[in-house]
C-alpha positions in Angstrom: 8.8 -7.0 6.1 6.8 -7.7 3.0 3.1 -6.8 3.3 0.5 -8.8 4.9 -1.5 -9.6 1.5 2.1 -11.3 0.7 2.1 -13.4 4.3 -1.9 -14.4 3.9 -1.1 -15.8 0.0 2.3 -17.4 0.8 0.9 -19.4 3.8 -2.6 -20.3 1.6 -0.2 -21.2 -1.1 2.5 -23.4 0.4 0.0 -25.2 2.7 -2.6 -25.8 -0.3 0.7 -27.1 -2.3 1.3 -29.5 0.8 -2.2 -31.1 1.1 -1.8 -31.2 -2.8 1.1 -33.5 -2.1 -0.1 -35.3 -0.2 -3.2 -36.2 -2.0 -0.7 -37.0 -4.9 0.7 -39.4 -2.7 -2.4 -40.7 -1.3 -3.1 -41.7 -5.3 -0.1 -43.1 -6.1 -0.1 -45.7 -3.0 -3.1 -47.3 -3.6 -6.0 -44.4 -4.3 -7.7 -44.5 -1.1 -6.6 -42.2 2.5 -5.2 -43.9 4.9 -5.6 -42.7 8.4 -2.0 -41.3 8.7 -2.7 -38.9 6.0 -5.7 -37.6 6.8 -4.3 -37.1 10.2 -2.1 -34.8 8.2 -4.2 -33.3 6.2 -6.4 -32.5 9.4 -3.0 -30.8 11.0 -2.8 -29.0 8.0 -6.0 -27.2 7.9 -6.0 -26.6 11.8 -2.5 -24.9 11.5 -4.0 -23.1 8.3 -6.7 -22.1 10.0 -4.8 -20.8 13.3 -2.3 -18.6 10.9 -4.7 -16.9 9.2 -6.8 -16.1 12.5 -3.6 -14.7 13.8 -2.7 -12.6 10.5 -6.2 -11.2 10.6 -6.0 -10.0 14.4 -6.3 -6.4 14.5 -5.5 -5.7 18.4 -2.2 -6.2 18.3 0.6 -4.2 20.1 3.9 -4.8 18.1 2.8 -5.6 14.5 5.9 -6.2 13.1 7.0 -8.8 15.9 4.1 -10.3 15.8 4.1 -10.6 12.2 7.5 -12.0 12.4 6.4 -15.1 14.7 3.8 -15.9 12.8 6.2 -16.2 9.7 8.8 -18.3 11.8 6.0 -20.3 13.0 4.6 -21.0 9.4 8.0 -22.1 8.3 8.9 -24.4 11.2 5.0 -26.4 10.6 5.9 -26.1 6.6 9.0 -28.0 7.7 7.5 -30.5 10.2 4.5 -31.4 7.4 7.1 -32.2 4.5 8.8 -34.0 6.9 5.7 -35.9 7.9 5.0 -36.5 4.1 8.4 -38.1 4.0 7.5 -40.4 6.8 4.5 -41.7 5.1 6.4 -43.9 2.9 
């Protein structure tokens, strides 16, 4: 497993790249939110902010599993938010 430093920048990166996009898009269709998006953008700092809560617990009995489901769980709402940017249009 790759270290944690790795894990914290990867999710910080990919997420901030989504709400990036999504901003993008926001611009491009008329330059104002709508309430769709910043429904996702919301989802996307609350499952930012849930991650890295997780990544910085200390207590934890099996690191390396529990390291693993936190990377399995940042893919699959990586996934579900590109998805939902799809939608948008």
């Amino acid at each position: 497993m790759a270290s944690v430093k790795n894990l914290k920048k990867e999710i910080n990166y990919v997420l901030g790249d989504i709400v990036n996009i999504v901003y993008i898009w926001e611009m491009t269709n008329g330059g104002k939110p709508t309430e769709t998006s910043d429904i996702l953008v919301d989802n996307i700092y609350e499952t930012f902010d849930s991650l890295m809560t997780r990544a910085n617990q200390k207590d934890v009995e099996n690191k390396k599993a529990h390291f693993k489901q936190i990377r399995k769980e940042y893919e699959e709402a990586a996934n579900q938010f590109v998805a939902k940017i799809n939608e948008l249009n």
